[in-house]
N, CA and C atoms of all chains as a GROMACS GRO file, in nm:
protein
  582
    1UNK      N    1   1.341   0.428   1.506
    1UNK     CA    2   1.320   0.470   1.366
    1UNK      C    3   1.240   0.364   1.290
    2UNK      N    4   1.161   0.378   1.230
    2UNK     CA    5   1.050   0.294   1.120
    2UNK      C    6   1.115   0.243   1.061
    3UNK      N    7   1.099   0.089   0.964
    3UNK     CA    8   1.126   0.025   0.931
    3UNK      C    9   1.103   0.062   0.762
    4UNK      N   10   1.168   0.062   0.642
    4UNK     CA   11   1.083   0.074   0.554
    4UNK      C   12   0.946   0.055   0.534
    5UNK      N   13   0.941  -0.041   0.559
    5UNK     CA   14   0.777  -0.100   0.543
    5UNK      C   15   0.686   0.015   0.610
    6UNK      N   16   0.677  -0.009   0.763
    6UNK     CA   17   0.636   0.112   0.824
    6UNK      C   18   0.608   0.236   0.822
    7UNK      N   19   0.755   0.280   0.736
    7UNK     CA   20   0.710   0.419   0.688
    7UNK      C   21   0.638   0.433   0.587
    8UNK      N   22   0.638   0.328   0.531
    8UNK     CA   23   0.530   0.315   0.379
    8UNK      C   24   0.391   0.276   0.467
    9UNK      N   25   0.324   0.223   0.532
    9UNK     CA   26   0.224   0.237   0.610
    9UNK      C   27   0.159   0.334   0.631
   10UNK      N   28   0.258   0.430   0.739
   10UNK     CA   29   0.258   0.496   0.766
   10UNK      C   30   0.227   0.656   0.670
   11UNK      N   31   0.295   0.644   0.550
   11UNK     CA   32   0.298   0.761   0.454
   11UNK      C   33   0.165   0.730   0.379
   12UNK      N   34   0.075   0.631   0.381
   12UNK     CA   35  -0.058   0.548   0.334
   12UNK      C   36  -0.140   0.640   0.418
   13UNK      N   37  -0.101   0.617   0.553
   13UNK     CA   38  -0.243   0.612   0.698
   13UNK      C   39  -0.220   0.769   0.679
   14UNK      N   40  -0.132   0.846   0.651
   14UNK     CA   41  -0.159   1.030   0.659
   14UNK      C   42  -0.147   1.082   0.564
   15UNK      N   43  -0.143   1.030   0.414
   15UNK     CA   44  -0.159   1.068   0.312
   15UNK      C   45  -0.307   1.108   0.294
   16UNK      N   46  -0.388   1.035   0.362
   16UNK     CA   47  -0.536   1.008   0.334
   16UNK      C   48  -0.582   1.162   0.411
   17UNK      N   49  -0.515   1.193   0.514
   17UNK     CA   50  -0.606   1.290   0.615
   17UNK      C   51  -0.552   1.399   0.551
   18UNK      N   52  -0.452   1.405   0.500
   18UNK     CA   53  -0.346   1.499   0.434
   18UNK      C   54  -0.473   1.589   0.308
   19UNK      N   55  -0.485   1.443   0.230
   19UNK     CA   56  -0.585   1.447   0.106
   19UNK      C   57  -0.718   1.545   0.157
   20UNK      N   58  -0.752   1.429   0.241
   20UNK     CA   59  -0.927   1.493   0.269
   20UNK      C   60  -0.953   1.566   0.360
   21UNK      N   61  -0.837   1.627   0.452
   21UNK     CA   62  -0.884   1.776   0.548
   21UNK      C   63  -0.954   1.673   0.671
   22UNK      N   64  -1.109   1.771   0.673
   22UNK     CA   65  -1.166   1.736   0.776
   22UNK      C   66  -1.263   1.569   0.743
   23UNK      N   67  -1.274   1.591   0.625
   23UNK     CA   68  -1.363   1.461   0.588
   23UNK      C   69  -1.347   1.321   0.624
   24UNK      N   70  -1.388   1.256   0.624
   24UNK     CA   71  -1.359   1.118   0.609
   24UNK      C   72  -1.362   1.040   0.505
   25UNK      N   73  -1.370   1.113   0.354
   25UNK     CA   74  -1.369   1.064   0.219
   25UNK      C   75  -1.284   1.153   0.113
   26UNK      N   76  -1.252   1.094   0.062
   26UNK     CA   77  -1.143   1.194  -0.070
   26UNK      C   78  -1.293   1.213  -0.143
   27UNK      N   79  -1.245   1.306  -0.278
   27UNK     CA   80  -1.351   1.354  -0.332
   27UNK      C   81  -1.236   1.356  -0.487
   28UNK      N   82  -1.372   1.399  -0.589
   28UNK     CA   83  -1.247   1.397  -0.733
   28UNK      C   84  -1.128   1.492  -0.739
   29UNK      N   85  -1.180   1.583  -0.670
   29UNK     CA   86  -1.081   1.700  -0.641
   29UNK      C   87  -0.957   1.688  -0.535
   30UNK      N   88  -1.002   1.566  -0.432
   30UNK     CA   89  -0.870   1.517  -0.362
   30UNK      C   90  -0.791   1.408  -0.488
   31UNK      N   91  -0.858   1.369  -0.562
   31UNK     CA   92  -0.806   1.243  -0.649
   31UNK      C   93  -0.696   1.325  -0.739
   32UNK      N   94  -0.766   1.402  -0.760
   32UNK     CA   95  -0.704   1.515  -0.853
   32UNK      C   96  -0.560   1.576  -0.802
   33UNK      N   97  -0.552   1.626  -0.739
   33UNK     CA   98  -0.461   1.686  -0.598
   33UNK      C   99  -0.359   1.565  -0.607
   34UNK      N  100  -0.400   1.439  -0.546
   34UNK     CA  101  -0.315   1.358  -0.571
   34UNK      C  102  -0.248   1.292  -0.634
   35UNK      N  103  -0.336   1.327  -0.770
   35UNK     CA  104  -0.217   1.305  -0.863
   35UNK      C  105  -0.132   1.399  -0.978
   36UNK      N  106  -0.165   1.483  -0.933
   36UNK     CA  107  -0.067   1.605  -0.980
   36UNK      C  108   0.054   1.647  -0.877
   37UNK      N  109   0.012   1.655  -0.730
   37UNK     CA  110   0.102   1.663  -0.653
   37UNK      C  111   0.192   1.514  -0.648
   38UNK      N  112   0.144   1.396  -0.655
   38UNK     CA  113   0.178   1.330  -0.532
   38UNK      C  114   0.243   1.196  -0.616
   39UNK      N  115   0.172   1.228  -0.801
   39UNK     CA  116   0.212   1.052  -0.882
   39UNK      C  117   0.177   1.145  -1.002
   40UNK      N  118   0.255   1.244  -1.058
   40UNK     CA  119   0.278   1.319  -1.152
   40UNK      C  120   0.392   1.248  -1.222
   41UNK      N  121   0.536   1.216  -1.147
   41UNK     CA  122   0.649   1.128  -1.207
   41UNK      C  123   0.573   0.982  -1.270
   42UNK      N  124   0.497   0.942  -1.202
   42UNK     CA  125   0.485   0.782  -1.205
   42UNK      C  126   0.395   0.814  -1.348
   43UNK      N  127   0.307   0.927  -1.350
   43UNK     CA  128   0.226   0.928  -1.474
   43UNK      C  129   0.287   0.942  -1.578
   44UNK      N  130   0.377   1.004  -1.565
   44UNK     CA  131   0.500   1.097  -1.695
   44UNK      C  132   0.559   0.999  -1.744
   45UNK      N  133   0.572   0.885  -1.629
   45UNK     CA  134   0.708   0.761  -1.737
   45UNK      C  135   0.615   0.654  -1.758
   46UNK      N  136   0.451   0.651  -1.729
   46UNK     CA  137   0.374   0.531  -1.784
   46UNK      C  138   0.355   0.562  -1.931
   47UNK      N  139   0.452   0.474  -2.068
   47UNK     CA  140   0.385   0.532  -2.154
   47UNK      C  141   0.324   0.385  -2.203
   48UNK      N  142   0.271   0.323  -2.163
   48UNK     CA  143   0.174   0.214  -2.246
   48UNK      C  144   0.088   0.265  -2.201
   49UNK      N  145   0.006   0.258  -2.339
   49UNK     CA  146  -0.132   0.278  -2.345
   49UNK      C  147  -0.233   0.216  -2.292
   50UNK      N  148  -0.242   0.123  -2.267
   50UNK     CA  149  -0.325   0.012  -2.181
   50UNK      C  150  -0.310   0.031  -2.018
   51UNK      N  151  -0.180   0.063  -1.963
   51UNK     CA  152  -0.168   0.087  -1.855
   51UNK      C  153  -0.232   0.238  -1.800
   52UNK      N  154  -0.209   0.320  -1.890
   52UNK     CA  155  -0.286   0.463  -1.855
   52UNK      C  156  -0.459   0.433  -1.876
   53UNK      N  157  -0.468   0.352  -1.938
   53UNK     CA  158  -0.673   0.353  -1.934
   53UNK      C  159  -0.673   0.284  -1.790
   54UNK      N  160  -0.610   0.202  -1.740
   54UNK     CA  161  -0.606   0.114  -1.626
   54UNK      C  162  -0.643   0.207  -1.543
   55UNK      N  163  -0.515   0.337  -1.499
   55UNK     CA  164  -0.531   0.411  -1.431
   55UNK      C  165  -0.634   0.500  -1.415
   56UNK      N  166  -0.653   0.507  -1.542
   56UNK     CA  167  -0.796   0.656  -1.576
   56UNK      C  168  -0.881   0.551  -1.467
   57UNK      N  169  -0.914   0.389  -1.520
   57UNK     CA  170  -1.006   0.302  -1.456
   57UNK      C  171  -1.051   0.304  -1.322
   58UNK      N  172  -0.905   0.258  -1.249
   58UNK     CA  173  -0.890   0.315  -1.141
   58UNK      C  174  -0.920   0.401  -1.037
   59UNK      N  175  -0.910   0.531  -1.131
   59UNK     CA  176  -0.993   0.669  -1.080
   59UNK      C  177  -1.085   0.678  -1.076
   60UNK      N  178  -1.162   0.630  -1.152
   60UNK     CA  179  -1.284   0.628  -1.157
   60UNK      C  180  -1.391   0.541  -1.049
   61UNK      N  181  -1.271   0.482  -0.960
   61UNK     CA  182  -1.357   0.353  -0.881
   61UNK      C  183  -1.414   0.486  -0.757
   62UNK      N  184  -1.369   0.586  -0.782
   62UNK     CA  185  -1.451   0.710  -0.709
   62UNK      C  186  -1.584   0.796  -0.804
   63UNK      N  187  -1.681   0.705  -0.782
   63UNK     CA  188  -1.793   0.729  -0.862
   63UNK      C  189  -1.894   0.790  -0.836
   64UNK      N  190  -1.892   0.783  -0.718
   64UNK     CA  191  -2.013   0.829  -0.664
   64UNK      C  192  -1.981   0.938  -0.572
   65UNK      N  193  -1.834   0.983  -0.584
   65UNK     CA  194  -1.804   1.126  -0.551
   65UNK      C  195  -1.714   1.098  -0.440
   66UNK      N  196  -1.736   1.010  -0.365
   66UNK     CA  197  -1.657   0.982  -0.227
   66UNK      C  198  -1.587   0.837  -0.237
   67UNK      N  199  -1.487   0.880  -0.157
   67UNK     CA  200  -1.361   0.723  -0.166
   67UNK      C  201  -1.321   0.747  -0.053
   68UNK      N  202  -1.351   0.637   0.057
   68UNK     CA  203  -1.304   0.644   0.175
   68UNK      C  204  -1.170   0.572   0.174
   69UNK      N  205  -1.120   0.511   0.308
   69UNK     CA  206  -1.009   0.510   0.340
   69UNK      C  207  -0.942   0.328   0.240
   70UNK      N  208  -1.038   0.297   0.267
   70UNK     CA  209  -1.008   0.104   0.210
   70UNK      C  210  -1.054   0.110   0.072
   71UNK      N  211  -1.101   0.222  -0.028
   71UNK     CA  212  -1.060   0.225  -0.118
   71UNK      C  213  -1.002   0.292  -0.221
   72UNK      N  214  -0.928   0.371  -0.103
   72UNK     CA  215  -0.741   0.465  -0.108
   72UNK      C  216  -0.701   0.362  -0.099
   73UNK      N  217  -0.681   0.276  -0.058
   73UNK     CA  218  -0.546   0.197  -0.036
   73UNK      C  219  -0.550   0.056  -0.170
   74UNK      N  220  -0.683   0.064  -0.200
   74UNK     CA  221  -0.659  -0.026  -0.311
   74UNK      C  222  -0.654   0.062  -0.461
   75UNK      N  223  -0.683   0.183  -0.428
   75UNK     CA  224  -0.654   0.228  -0.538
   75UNK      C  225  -0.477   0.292  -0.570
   76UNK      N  226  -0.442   0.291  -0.465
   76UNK     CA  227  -0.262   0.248  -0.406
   76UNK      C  228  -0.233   0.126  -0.499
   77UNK      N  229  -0.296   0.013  -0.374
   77UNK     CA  230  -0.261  -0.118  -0.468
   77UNK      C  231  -0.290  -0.107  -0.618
   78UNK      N  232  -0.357  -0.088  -0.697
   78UNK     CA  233  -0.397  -0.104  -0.884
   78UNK      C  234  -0.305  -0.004  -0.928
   79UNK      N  235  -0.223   0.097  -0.878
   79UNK     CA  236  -0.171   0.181  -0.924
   79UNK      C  237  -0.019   0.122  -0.919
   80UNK      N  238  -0.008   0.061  -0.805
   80UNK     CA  239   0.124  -0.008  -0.782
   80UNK      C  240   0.134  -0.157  -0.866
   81UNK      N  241   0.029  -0.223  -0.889
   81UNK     CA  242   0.041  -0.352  -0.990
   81UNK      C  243   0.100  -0.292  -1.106
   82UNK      N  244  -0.007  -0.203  -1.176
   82UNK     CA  245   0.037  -0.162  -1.282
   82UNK      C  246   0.212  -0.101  -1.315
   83UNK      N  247   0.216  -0.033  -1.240
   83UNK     CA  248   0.325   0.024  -1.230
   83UNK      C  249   0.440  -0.101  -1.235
   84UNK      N  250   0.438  -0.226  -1.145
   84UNK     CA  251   0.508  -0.344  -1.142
   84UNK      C  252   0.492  -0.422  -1.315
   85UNK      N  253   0.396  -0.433  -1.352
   85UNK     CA  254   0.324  -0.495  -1.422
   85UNK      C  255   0.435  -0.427  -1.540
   86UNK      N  256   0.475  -0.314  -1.563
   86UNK     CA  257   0.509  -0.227  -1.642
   86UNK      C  258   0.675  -0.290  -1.636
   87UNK      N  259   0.708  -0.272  -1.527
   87UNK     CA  260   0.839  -0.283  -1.471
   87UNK      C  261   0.890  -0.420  -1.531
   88UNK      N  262   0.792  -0.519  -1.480
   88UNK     CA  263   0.845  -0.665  -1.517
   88UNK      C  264   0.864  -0.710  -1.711
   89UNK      N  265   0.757  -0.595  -1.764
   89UNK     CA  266   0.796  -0.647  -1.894
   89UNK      C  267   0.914  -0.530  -1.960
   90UNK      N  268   0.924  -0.471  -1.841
   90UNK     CA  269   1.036  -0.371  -1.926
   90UNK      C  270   1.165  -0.444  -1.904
   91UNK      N  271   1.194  -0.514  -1.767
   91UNK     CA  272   1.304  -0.588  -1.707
   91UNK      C  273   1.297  -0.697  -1.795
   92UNK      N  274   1.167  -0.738  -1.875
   92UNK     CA  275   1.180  -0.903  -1.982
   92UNK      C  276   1.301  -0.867  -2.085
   93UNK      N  277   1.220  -0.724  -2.197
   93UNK     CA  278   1.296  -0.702  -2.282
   93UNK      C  279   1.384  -0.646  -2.264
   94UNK      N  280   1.476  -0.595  -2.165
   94UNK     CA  281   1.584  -0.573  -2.146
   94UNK      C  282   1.672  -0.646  -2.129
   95UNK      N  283   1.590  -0.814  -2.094
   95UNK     CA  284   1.656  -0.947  -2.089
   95UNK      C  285   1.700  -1.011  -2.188
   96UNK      N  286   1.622  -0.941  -2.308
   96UNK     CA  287   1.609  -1.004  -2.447
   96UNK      C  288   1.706  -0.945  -2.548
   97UNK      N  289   1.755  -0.813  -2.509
   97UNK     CA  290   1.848  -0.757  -2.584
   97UNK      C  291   1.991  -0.777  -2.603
   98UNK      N  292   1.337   1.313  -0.815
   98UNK     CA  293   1.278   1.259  -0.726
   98UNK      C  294   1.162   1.238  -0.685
   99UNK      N  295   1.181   1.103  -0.692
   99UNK     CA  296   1.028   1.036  -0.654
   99UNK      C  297   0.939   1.122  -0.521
  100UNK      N  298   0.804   1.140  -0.509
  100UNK     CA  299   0.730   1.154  -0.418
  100UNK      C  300   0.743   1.087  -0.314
  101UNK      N  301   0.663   1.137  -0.232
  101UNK     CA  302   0.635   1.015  -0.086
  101UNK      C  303   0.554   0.937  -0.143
  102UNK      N  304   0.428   0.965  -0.202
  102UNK     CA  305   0.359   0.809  -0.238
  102UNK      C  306   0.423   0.765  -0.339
  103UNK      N  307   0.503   0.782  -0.409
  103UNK     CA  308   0.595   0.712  -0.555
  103UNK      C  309   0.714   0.639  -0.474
  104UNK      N  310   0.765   0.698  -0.365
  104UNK     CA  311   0.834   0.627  -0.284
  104UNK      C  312   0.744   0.512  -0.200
  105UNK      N  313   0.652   0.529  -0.167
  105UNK     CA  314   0.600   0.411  -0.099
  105UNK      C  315   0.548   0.322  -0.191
  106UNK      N  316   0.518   0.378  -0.326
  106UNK     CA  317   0.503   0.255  -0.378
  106UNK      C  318   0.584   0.180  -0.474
  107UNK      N  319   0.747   0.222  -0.499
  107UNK     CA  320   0.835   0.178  -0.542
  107UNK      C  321   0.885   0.074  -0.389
  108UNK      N  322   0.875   0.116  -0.280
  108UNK     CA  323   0.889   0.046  -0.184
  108UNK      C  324   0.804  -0.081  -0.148
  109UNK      N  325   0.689  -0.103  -0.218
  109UNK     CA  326   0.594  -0.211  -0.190
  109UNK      C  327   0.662  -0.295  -0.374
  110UNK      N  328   0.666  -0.231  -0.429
  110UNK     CA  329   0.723  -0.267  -0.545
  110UNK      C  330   0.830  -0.395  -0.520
  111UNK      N  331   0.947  -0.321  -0.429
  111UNK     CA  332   1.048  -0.416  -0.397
  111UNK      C  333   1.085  -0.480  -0.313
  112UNK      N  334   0.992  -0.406  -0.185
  112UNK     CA  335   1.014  -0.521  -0.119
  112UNK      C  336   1.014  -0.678  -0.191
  113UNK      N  337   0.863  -0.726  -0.208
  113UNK     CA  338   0.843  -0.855  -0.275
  113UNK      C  339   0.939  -0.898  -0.309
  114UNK      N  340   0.994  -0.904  -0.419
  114UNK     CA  341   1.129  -0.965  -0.503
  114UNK      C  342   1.229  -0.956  -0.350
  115UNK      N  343   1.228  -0.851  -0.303
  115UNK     CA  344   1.372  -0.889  -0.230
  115UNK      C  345   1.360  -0.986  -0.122
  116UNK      N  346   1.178  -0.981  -0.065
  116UNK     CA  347   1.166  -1.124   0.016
  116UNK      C  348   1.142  -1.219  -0.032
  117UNK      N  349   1.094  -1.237  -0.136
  117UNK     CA  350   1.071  -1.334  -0.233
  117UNK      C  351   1.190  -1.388  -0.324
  118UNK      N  352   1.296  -1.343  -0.385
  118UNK     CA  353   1.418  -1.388  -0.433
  118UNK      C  354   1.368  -1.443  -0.554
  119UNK      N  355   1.408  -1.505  -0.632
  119UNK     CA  356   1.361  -1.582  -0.751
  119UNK      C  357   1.203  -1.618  -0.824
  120UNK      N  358   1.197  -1.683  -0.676
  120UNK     CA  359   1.041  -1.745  -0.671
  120UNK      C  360   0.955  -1.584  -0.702
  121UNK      N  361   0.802  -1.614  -0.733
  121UNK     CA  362   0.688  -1.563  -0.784
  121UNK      C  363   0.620  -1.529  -0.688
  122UNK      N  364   0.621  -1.590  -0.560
  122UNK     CA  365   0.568  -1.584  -0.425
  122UNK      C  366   0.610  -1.589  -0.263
  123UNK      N  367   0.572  -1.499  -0.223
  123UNK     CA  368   0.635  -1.543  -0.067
  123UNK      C  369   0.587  -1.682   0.011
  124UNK      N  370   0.665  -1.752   0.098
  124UNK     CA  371   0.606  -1.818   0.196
  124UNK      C  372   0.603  -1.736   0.309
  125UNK      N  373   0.562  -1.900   0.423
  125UNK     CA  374   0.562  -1.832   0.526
  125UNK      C  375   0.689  -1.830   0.583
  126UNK      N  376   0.765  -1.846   0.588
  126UNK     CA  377   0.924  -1.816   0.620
  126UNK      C  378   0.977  -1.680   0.549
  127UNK      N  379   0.933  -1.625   0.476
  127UNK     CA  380   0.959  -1.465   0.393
  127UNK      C  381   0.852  -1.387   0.489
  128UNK      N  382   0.747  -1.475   0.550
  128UNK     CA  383   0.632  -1.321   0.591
  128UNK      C  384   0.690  -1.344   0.722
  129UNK      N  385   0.786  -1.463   0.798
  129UNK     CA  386   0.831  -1.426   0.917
  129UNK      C  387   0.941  -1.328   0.927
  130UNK      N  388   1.050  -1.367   0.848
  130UNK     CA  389   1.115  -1.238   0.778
  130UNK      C  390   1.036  -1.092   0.770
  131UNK      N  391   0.954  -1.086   0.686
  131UNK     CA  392   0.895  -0.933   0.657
  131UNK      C  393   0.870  -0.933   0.838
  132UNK      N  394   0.761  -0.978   0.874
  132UNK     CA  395   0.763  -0.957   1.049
  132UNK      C  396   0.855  -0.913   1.120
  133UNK      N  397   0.980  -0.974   1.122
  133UNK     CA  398   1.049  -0.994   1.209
  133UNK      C  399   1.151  -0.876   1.154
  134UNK      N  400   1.158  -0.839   1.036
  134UNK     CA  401   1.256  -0.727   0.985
  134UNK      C  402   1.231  -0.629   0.974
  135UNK      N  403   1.097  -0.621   0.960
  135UNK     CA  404   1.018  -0.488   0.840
  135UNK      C  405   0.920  -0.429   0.918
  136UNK      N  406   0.864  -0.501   1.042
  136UNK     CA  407   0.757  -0.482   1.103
  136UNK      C  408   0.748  -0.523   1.257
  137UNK      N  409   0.845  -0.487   1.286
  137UNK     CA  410   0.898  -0.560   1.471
  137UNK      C  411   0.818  -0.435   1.532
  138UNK      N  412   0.858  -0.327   1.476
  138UNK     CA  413   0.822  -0.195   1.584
  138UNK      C  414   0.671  -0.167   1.585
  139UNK      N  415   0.622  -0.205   1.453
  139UNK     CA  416   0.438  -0.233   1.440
  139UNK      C  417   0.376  -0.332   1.534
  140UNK      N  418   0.427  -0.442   1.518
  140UNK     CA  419   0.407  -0.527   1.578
  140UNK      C  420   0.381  -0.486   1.770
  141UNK      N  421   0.484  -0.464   1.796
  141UNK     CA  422   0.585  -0.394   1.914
  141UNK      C  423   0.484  -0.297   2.028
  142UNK      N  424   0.438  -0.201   1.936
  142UNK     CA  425   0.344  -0.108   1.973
  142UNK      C  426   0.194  -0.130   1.960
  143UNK      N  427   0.146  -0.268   1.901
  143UNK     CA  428   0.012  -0.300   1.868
  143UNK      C  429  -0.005  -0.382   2.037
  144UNK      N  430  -0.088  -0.291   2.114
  144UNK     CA  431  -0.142  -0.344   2.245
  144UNK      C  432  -0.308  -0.378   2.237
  145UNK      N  433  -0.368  -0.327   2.129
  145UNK     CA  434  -0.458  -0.382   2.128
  145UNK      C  435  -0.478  -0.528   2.101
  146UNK      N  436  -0.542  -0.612   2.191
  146UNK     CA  437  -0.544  -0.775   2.163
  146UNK      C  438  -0.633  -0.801   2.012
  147UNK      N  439  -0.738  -0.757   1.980
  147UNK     CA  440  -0.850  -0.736   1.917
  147UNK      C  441  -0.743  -0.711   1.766
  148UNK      N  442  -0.675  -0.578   1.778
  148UNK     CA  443  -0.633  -0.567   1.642
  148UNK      C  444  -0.502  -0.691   1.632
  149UNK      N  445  -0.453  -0.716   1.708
  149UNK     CA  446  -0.304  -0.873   1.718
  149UNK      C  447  -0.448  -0.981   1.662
  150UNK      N  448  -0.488  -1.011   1.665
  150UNK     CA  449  -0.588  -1.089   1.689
  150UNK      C  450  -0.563  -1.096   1.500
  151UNK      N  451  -0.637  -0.928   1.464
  151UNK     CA  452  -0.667  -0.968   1.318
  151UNK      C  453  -0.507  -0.930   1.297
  152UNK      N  454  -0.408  -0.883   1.279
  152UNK     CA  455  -0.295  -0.935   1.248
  152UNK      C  456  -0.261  -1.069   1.206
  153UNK      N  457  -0.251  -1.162   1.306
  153UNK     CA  458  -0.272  -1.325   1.319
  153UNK      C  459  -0.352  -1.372   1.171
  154UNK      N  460  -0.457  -1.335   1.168
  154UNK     CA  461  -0.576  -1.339   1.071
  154UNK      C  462  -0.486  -1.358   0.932
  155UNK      N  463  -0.484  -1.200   0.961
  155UNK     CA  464  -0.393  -1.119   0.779
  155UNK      C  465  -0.317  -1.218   0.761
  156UNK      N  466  -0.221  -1.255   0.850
  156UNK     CA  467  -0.098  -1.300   0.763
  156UNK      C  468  -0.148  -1.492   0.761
  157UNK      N  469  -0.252  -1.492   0.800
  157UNK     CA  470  -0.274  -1.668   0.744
  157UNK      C  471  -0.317  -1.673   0.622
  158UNK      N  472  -0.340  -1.544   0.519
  158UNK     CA  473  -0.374  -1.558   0.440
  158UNK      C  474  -0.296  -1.651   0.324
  159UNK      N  475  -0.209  -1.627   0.379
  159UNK     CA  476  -0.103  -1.730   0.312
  159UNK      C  477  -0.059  -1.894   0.341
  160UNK      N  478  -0.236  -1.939   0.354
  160UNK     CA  479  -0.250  -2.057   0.382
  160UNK      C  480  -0.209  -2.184   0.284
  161UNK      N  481  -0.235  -2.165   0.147
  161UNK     CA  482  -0.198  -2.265   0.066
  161UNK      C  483   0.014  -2.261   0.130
  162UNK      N  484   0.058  -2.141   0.135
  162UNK     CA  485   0.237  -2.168   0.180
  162UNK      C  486   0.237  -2.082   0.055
  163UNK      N  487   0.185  -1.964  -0.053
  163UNK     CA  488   0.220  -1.883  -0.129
  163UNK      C  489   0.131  -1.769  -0.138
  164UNK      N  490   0.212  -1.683  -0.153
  164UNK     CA  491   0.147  -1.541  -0.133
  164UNK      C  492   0.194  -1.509  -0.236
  165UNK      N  493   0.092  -1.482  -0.323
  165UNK     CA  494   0.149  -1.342  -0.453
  165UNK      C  495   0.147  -1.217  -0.436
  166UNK      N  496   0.173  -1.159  -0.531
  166UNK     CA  497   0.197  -1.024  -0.519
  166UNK      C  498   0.095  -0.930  -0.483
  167UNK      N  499  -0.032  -0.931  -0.551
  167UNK     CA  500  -0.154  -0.898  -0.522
  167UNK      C  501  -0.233  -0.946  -0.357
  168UNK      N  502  -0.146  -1.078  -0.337
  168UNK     CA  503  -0.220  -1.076  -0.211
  168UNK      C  504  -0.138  -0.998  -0.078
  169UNK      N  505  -0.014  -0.989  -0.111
  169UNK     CA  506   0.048  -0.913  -0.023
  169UNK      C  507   0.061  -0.796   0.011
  170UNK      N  508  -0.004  -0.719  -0.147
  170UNK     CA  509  -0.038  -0.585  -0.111
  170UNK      C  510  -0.148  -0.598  -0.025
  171UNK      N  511  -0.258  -0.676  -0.035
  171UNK     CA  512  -0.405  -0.678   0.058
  171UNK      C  513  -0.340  -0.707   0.206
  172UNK      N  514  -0.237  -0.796   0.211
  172UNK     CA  515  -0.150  -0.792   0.356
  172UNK      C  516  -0.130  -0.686   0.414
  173UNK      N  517  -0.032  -0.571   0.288
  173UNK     CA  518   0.026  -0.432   0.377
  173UNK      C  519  -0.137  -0.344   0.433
  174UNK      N  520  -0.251  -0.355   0.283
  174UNK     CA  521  -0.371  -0.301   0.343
  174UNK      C  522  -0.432  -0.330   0.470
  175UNK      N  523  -0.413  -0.451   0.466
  175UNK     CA  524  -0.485  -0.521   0.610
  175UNK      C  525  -0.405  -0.441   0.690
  176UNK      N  526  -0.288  -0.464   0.717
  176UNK     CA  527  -0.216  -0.413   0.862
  176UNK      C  528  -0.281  -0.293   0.891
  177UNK      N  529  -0.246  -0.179   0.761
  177UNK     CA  530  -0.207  -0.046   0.750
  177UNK      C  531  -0.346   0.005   0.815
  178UNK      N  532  -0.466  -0.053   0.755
  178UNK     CA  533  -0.646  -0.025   0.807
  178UNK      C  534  -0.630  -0.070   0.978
  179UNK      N  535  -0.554  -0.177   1.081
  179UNK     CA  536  -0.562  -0.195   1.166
  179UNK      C  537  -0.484  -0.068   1.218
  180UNK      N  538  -0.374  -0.080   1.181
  180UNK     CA  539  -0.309   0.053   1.229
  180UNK      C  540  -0.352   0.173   1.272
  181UNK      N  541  -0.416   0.211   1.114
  181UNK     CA  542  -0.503   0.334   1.140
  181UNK      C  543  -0.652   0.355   1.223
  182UNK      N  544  -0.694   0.211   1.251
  182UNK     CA  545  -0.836   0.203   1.322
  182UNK      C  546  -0.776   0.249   1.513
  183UNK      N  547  -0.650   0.199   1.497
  183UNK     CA  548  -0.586   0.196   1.659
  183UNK      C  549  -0.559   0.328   1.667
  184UNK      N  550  -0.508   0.388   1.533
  184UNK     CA  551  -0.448   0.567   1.539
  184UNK      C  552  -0.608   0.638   1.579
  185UNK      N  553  -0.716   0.611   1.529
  185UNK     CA  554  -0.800   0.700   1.527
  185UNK      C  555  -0.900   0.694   1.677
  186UNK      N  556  -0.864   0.537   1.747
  186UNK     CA  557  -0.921   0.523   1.859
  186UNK      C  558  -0.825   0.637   1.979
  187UNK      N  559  -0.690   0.613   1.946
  187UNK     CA  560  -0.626   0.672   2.070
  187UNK      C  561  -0.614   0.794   2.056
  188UNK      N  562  -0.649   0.896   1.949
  188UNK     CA  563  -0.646   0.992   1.951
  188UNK      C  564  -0.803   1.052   1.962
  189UNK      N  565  -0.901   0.953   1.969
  189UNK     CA  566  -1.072   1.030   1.994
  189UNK      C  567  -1.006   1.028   2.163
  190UNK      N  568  -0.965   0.920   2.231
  190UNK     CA  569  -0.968   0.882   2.331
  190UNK      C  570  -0.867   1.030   2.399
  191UNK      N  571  -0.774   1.082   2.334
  191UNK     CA  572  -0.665   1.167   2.395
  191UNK      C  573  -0.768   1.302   2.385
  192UNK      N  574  -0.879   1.314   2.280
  192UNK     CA  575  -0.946   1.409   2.294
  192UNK      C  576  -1.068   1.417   2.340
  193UNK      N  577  -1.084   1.299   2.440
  193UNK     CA  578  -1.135   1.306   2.552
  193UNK      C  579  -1.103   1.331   2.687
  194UNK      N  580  -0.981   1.349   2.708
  194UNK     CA  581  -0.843   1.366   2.807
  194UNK      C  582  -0.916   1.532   2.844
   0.00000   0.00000   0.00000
């Protein structure tokens, strides 16, 4: 049985083929897909404003129509900072109360 | 309930802190840990010398003795891109069978 980690690897390496079918690139319409299906929760509870332009940002690093595989996974990573980034100052002021 | 990618990336989320503990950064005694806990069966099944090779690589990134958070996500990327370069060789190769 997979290790956490692993299965998070793992749910990375077939998320992508999942996304793009036969292609070898997501497209805005896979970007799209994925985040209505797949980081709809994670969008719903980002409410700083700075962190949602991040994300719009983010999306956008698919510019030229195609996003292959290494920059799915960093657009994983900027989605997951933020998301931390969010976390750590929510865990501050909850320290503060 | 979280997604599969909201789960994998609440899972990259915590790992860190939980190998990391207090401190801001992993050493290399936390990435032998992550190895040795999180990633035995990756490890385990990687017969290619070539991709062990850049494995080896990835995790020296943590040459100063601290890994932040940002660089450890580029860690899980690194693996996860070897992983998937080995998934996509053995399966052209099985559909050459």
């Amino acid at each position: 049985m997979p290790s956490q980690m692993e299965h998070t690897m793992e749910t990375m390496m077939f998320m992508f083929p999942k996304l793009a079918g036969d292609k070898c690139y997501l497209t805005k319409e896979n970007l799209r897909v994925l985040m209505e299906k797949e980081l709809l929760g994670f969008l719903e509870n980002q409410k700083d404003p700075l962190a949602r332009d991040k994300i719009r940002q983010d999306l956008d690093q698919c510019q030229d129509g195609k996003m292959g595989f290494q920059t799915f996974l960093l657009l994983i990573d900027g989605l997951t900072i933020t998301c931390n980034d969010s976390f750590v100052i929510h865990m501050k002021q909850k320290g503060k109360e």
